[in-house]
N, C-alpha and C positions, 0 to 999 in steps of 0.2 A: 819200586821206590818205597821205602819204610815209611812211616807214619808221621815221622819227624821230618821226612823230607818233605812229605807233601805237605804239613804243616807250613813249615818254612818258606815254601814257595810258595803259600795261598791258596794251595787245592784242597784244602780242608776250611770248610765253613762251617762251625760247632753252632752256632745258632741257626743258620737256616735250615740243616741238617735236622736240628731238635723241632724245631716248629713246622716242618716240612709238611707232615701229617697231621698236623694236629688241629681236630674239625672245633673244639672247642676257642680253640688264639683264634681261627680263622673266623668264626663267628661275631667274635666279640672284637675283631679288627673290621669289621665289614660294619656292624653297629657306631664303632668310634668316629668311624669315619662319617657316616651318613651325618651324624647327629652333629658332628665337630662341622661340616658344611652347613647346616640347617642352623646352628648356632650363630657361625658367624656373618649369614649372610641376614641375619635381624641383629646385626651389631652396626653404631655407629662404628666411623672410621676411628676414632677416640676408642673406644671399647675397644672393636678390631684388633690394633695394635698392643694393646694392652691386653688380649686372647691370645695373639699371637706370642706374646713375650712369656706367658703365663706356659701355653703350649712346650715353645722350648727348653724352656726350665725344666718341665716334667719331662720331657724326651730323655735329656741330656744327665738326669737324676737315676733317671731309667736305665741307661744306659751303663753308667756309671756302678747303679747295682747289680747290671749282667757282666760286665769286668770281675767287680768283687767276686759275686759267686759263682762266675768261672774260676778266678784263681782259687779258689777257697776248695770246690769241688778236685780240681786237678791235686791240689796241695793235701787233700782227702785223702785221694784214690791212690796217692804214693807210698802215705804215708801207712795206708792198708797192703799195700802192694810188699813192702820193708817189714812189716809185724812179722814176728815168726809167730805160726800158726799152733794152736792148741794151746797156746799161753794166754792166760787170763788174769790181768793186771785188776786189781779192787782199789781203786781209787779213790774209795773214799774216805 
């Protein structure tokens, strides 16, 4: 199967893939976590919900910017991929 295909049917996972190994996310995900339960459980139920609303927002922000800079990066590496080589454009 090419790379497009497993794309296509979902056997390629570009984030988890990327963060797979990586002891520094893994750290700093084990930290968010501890501190994000110890937060909310000295939160009123008022707070609470309003941590929690606050939470989603940043997830889904988050999210949102690993979309863009997947596209951005793909739309990158094509556009590197297309250059004819040893040419050197001065753009300024």
């Amino acid at each position: 199967m090419t790379i497009l295909e497993n794309l296509w049917y979902g056997n390629v996972h570009p984030v988890e893939e990327f963060l797979e190994g990586n002891k520094d996310y893994k750290n700093l995900l084990r930290i968010v976590v501890k501190d994000q339960e110890r937060l909310s459980a000295s939160l009123s139920p008022e707070q609470a919900e309003l941590f929690e609303r606050y939470a989603s927002a940043v997830r889904e922000m988050n999210a949102t910017a690993e979309v863009e800079a997947f596209s951005y990066g793909f739309r990158l590496g094509v556009r590197l991929m297309t250059e004819p080589f040893g040419v050197i454009k001065d753009e300024a």
